[in-house]
C-alpha positions as protocol buffer text, in pm:
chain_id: "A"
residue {
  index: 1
  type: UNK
  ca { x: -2001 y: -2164 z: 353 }
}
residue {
  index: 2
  type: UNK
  ca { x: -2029 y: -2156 z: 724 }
}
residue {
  index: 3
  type: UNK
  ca { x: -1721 y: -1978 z: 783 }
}
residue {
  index: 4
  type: UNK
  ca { x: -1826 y: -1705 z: 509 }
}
residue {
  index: 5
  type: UNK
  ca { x: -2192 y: -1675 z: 727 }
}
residue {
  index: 6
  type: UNK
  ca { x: -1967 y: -1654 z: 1112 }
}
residue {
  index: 7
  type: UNK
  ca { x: -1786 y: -1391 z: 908 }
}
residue {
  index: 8
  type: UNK
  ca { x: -2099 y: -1164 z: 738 }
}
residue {
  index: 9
  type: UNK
  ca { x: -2199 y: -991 z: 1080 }
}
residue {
  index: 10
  type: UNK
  ca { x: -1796 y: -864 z: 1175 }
}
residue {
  index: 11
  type: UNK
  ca { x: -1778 y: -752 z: 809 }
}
residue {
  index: 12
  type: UNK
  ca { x: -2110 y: -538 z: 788 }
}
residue {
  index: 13
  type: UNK
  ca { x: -2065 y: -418 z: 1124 }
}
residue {
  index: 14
  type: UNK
  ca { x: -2338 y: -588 z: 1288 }
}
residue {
  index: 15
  type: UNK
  ca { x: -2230 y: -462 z: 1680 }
}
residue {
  index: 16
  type: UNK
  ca { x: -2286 y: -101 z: 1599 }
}
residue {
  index: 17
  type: UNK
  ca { x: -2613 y: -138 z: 1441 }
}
residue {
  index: 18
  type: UNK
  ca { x: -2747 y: -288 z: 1783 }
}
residue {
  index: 19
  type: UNK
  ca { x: -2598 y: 10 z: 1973 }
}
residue {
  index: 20
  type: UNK
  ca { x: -2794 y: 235 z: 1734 }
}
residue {
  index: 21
  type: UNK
  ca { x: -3134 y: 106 z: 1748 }
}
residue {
  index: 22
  type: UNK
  ca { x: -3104 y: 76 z: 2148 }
}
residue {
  index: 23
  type: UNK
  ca { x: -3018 y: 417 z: 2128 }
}
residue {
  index: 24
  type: UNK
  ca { x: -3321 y: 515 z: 1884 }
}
residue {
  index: 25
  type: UNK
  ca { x: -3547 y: 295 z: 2162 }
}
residue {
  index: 26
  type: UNK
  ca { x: -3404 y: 506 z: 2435 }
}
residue {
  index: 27
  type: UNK
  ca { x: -3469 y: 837 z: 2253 }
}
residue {
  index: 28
  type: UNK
  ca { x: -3828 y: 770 z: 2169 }
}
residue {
  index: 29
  type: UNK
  ca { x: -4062 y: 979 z: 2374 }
}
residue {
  index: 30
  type: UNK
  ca { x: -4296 y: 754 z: 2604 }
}
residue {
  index: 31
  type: UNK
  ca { x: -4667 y: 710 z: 2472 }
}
residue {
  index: 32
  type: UNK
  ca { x: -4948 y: 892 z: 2638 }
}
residue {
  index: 33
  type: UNK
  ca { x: -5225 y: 637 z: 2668 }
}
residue {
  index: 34
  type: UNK
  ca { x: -5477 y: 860 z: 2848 }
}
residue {
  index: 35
  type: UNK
  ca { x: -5475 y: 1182 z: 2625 }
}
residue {
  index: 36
  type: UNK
  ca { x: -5441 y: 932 z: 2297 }
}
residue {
  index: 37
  type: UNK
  ca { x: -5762 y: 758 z: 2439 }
}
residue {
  index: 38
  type: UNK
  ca { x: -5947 y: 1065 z: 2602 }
}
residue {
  index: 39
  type: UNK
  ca { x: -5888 y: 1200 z: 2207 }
}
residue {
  index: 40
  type: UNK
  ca { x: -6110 y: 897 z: 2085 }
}
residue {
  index: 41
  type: UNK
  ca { x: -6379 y: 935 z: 2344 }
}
residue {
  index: 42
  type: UNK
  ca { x: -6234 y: 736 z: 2643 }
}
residue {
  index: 43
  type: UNK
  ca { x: -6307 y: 859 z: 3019 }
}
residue {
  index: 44
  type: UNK
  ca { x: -6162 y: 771 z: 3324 }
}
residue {
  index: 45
  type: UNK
  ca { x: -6320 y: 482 z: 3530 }
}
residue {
  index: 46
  type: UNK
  ca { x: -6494 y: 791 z: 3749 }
}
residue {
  index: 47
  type: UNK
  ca { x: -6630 y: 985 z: 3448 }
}
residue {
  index: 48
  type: UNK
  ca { x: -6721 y: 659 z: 3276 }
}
residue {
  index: 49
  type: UNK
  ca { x: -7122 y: 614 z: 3263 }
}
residue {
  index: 50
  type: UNK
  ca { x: -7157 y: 321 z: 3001 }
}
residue {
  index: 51
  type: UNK
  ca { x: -7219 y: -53 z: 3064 }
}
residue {
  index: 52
  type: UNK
  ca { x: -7083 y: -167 z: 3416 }
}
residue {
  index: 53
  type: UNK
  ca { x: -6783 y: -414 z: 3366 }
}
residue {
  index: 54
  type: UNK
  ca { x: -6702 y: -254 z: 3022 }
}
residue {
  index: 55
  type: UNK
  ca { x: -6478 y: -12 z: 3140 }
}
residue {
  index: 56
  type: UNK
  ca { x: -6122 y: -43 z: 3042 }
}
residue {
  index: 57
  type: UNK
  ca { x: -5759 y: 124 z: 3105 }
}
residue {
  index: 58
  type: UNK
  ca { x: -5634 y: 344 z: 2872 }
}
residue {
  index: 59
  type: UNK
  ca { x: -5395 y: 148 z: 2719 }
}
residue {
  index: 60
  type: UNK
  ca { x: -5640 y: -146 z: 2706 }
}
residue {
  index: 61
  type: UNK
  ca { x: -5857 y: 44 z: 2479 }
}
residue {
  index: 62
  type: UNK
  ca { x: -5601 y: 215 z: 2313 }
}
residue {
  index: 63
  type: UNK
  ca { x: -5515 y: -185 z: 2221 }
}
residue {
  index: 64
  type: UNK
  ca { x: -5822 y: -262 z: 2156 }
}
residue {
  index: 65
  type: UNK
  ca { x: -5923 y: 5 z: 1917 }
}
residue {
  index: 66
  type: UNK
  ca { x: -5585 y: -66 z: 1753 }
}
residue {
  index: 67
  type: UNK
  ca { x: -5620 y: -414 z: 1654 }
}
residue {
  index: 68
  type: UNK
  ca { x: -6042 y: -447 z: 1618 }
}
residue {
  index: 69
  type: UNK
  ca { x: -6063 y: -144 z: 1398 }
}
residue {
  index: 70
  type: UNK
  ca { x: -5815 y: -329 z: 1153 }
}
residue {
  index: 71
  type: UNK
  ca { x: -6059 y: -600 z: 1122 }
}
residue {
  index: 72
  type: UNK
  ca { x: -6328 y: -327 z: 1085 }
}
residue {
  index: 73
  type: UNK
  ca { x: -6186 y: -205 z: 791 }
}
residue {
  index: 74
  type: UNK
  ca { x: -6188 y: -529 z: 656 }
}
residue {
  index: 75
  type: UNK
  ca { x: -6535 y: -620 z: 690 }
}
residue {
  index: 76
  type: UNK
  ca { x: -6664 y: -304 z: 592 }
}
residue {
  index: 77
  type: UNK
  ca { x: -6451 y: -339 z: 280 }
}
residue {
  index: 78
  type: UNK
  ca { x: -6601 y: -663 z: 213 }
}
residue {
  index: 79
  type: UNK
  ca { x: -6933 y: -560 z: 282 }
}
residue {
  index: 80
  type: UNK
  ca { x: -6916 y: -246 z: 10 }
}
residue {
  index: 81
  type: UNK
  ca { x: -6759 y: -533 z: -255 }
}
residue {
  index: 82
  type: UNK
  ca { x: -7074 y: -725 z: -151 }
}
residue {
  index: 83
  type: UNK
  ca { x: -7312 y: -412 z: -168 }
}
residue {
  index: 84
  type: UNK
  ca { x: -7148 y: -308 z: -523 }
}
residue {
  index: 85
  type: UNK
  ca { x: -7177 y: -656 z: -676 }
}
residue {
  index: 86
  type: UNK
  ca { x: -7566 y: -672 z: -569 }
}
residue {
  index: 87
  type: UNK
  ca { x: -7631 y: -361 z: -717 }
}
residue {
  index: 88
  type: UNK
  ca { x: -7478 y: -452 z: -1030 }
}
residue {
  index: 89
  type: UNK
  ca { x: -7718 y: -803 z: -1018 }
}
residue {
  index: 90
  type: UNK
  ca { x: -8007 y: -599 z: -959 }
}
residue {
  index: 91
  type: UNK
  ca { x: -7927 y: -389 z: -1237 }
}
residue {
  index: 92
  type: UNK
  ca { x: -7900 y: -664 z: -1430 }
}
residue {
  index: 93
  type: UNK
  ca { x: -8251 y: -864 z: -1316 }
}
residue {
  index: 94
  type: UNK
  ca { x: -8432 y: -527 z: -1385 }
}
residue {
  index: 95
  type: UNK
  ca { x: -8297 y: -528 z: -1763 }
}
residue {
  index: 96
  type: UNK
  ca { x: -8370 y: -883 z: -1821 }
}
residue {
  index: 97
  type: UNK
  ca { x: -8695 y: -832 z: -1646 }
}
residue {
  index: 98
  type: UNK
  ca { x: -8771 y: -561 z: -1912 }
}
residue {
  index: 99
  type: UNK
  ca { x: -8641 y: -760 z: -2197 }
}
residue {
  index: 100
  type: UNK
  ca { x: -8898 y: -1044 z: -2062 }
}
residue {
  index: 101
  type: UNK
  ca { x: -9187 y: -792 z: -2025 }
}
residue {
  index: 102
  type: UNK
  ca { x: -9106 y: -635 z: -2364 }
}
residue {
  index: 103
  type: UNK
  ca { x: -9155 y: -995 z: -2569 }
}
residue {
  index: 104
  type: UNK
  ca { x: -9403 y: -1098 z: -2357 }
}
residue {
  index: 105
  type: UNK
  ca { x: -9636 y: -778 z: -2493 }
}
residue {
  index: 106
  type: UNK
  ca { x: -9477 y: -878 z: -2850 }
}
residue {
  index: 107
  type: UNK
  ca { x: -9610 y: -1207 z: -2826 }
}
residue {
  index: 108
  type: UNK
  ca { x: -9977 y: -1124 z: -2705 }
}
């Protein structure tokens, strides 16, 4: 079975699949950091007038953005399950509420 796994790469042509994804890498246009950031509301360290010591590169806040609003989605998503399932339990505490109300008058 080892022999058969040495064998796999020269039989699906494993070298020339390397060649072509270095060559895909190479073709790939280089990422503009600055206008991608300036497009989300980023300013140079000269424009910038927020917090002092806040300021960061743009691809530091390209990064940033990238991997925090991820989580963001996350916890907003889990905030609107939370938000739906407590408006579904009031719902339901203002119709048993009424149901209590209701036999309470009954009763007197």
């Amino acid at each position: 079975m080892a022999t058969q796994l040495a064998e796999m790469p020269d039989s699906l042509g494993g070298g020339e699949v390397a060649e072509q994804d270095t060559t895909a890498a190479e073709a790939a246009p280089e990422r503009d950091f600055e206008q991608e950031a300036r497009v989300m509301g980023w300013r140079p360290k000269d424009e910038y007038d927020g917090p002092p010591g806040a300021w960061k590169d743009a691809q530091d806040f390209i990064e940033f953005r990238e991997t925090n609003l991820g989580l963001k989605a996350k916890e907003v998503y889990a905030l609107r399950n939370k938000v739906t399932h407590l408006t579904k339990m009031v719902g339901q505490l203002k119709d048993a509420e009424k149901r209590a109300f209701d036999n309470a008058r009954k009763e007197l």
